[in-house]
C-alpha positions in Angstrom: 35.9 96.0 -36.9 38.5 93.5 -35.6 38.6 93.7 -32.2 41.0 91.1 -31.3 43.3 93.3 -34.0 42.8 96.5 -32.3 43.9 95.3 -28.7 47.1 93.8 -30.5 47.8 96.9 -32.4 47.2 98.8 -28.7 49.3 96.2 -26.9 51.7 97.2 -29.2 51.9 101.2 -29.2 52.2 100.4 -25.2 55.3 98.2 -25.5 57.0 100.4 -28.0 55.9 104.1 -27.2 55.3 104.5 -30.6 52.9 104.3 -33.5 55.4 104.2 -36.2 57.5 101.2 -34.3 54.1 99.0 -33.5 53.5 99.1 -37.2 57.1 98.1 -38.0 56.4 95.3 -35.1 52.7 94.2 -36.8 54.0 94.6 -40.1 51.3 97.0 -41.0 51.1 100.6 -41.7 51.1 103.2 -39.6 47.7 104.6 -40.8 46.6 101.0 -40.1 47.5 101.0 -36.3 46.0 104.6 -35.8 43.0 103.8 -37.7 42.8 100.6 -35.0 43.2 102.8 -32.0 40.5 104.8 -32.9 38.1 102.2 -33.1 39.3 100.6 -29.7 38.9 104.4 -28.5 35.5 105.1 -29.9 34.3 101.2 -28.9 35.9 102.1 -24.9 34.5 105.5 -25.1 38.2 107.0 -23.7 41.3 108.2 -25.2 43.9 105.5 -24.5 46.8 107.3 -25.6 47.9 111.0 -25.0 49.9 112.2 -28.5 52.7 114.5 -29.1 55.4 115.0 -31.7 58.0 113.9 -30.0 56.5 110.3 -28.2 52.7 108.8 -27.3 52.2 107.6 -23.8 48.9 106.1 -22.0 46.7 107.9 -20.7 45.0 107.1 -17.3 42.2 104.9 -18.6 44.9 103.7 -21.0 47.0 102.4 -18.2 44.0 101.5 -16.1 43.1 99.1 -18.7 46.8 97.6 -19.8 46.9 94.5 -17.5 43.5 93.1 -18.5 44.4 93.4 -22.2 47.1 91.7 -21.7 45.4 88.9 -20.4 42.7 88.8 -22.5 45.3 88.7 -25.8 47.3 86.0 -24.1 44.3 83.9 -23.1 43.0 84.3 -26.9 46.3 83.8 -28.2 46.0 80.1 -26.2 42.8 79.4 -27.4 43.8 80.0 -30.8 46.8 77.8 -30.7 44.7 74.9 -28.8 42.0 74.6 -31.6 44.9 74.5 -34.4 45.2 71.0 -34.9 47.2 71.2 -38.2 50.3 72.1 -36.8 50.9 70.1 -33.6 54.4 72.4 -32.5 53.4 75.0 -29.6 52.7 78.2 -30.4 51.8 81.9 -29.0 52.7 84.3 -26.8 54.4 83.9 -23.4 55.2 87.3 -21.5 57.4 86.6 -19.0 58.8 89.1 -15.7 62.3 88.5 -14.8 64.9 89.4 -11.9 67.0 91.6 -13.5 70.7 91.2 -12.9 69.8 86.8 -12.7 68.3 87.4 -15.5 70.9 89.4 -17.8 73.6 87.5 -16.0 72.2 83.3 -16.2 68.6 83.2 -17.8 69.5 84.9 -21.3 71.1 81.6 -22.1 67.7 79.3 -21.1 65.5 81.4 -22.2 67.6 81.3 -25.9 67.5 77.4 -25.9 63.9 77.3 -25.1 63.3 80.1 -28.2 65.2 77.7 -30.4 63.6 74.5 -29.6 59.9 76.2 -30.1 60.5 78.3 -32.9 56.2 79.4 -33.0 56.2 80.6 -29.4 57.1 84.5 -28.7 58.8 85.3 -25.9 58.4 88.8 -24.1 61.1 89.1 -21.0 60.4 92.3 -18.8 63.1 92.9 -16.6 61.8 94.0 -12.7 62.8 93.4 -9.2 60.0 94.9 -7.6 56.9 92.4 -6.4 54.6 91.7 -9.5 51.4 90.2 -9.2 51.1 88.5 -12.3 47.6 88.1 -12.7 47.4 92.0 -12.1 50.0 92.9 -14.1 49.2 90.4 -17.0 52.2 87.8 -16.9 52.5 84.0 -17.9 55.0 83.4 -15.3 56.6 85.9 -12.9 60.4 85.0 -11.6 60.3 86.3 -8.4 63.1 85.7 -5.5 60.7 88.4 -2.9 58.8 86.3 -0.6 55.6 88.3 -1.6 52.2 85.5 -2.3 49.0 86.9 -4.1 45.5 85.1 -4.2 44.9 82.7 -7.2 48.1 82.7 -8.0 50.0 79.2 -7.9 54.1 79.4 -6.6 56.3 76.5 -8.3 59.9 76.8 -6.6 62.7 76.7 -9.1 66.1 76.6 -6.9 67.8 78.9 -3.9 69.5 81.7 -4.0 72.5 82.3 -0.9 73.7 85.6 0.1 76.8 86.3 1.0 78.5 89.2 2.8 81.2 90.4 0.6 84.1 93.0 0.3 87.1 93.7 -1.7 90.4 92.7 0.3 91.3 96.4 -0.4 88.5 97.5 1.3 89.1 95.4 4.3 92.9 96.2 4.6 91.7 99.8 4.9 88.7 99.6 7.2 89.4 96.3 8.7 87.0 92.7 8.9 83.9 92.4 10.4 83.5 89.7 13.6 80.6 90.0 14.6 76.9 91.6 12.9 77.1 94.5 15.1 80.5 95.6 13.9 78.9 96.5 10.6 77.9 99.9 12.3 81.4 101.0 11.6 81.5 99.8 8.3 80.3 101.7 4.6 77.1 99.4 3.4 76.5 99.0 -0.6 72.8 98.3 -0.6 70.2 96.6 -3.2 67.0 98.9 -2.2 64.1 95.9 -3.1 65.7 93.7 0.3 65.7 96.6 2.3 68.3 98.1 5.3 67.9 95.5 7.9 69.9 92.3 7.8 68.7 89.3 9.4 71.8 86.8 10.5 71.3 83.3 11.7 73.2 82.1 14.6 73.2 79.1 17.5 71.1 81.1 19.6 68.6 82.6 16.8 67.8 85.3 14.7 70.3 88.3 14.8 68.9 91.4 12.9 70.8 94.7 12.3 69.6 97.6 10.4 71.9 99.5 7.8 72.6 102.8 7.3 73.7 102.5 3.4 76.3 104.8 2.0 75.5 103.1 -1.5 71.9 101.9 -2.5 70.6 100.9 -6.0 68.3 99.2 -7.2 70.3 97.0 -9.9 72.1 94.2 -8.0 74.8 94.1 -10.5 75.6 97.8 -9.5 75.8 96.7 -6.0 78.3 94.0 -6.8 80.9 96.5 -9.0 80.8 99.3 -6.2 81.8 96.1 -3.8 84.3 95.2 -6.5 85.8 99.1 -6.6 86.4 98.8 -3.2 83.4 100.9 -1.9 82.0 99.1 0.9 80.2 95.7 2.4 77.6 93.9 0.2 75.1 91.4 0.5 75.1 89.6 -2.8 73.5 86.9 -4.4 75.8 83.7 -4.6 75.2 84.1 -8.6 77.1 87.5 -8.8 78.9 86.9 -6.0 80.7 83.4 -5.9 82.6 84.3 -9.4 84.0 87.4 -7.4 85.3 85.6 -4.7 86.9 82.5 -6.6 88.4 85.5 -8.8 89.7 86.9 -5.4 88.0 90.5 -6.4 85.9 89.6 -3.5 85.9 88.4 -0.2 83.4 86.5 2.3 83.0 88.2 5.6 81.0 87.0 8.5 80.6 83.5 6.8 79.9 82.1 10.5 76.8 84.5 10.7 74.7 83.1 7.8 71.9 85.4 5.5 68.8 83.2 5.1 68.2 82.2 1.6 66.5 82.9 -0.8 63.9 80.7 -3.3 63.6 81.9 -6.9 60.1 80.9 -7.8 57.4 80.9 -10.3 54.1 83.1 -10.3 51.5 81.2 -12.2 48.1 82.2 -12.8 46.1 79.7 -11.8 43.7 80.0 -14.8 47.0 80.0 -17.1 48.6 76.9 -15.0 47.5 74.1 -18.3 48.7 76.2 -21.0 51.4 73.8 -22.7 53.4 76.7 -24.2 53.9 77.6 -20.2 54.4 74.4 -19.0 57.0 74.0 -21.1 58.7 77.2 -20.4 58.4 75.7 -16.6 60.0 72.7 -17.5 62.8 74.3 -19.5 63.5 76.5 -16.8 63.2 73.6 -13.9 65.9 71.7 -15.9 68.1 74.7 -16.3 68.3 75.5 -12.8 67.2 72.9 -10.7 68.0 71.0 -8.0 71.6 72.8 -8.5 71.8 76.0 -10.5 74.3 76.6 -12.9 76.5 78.9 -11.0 76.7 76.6 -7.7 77.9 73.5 -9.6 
């Protein structure tokens, strides 16, 4: 029994949801990856996957057991590329956790490049804006712009984010501009839910926080920004969706004399993963991409 095989083929049936796809993925068939989830399953001594007709999903011990696999696979995966001297061109898998409107709007295009200049190395991009731990959750590198640290976990800064306050001129013709933070009590609030409903201003004399009462939350910052654009309220953007708008004219800058403390996109390394080349030079890529100005500010 291949072990190594049977976690892939798992790893697999978790991405996709599906026996049938993971074979298509592994380029095996299907009675192949069933046959090596039984093993795994007999070897664990737990069902990992519940089945139905219509779609497989993990079962509790299934899930309970999905980051470590991960990790394991990926640390193998590095080993395996380490010892093979005959081909000296990085290799293996890198899975990665991304931002998801930065990343569908800016980091498609790096993370292309960096595919075609390491044509052995794999790239897996999930898209999140919640906190990930990656050494929980089984990442490489987590993008992150939350401020959230976790133990044994090394943060590489990458380049800042600003936020601006923003509105369509229609929208301000019809409810009026902001002055000051406070006036934003009168005003309709788009909201992205991961920052949360109080805004923190700086000013002269300090800190100036004033909690929202959104008439329009999502999660996806891109939604935020079009609801903004339609003319449905006051956003706080990042500059990288935002500062098109405004040179555009779709959007405008309000309170720009009452600055939103910026933010740091940064990397989540594990620390036992930190010398892996194949990571380093997905660091590097990405450092060059975006750093010391990113691509949208210059």
């Amino acid at each position: 029994m291949d072990i190594v095989e049977n976690l892939r083929a798992y790893l697999a049936v978790a991405r996709v949801g599906s026996f049938s796809a993971a074979a298509r993925e592994l380029d095996v068939a299907a009675s192949v990856v069933t046959k090596r989830i039984s093993q795994l399953e007999w070897r664990l001594k737990a069902p990992l996957f519940e089945r139905t007709t219509r779609r497989v999903t993990l079962t509790t011990a299934g899930q309970q057991h999905l980051p470590a696999i991960q990790r394991l696979v990926s640390d193998l995966d590095g080993i395996f590329a380490s010892v093979q001297q005959a081909s000296p061109e990085l290799q293996g898998c890198l899975r990665v956790k991304v931002p998801t409107s930065l990343a569908v709007v800016h980091l498609a295009e790096p993370f292309n490049r960096f595919l075609k200049r390491y044509p052995l190395i794999s790239l897996e991009l999930v898209a999140l804006d919640r906190p990930v731990n990656p050494v929980d959750e089984g990442f490489d590198i987590a993008l992150t712009l939350m401020p959230n640290t976790f133990g044994g976990v090394i943060e590489e800064p990458l380049c800042s984010i600003r936020r601006l306050l923003c509105a369509a001129p229609e929208y301000l013709r019809q409810k009026g501009t902001p002055r000051k933070p406070r006036d934003l009590a009168r005003h309709d609030i788009l909201n992205f839910v991961p920052t949360g409903n109080v805004l923190a201003f700086e000013t002269a004399t300090g800190d100036v926080s004033v909690s929202v009462y959104p008439r329009f939350s999502s999660n996806e910052a891109q939604l935020v920004a079009a609801a903004a654009v339609a003319g449905n309220g006051i956003a706080v953007l990042g500059d990288y969706l935002a500062s098109p708008a405004v040179r555009a004219g779709t959007l405008v800058q309000v309170l720009a004399d009452y600055p939103l403390p910026e933010l740091w996109l940064k990397a989540l390394i594990p620390e036992s993963r930190a010398h892996t080349a194949r990571l380093k030079a997905l660091l590097e890529t990405l450092r060059s991409e975006l750093a010391p100005v990113p691509p949208w500010s210059r």
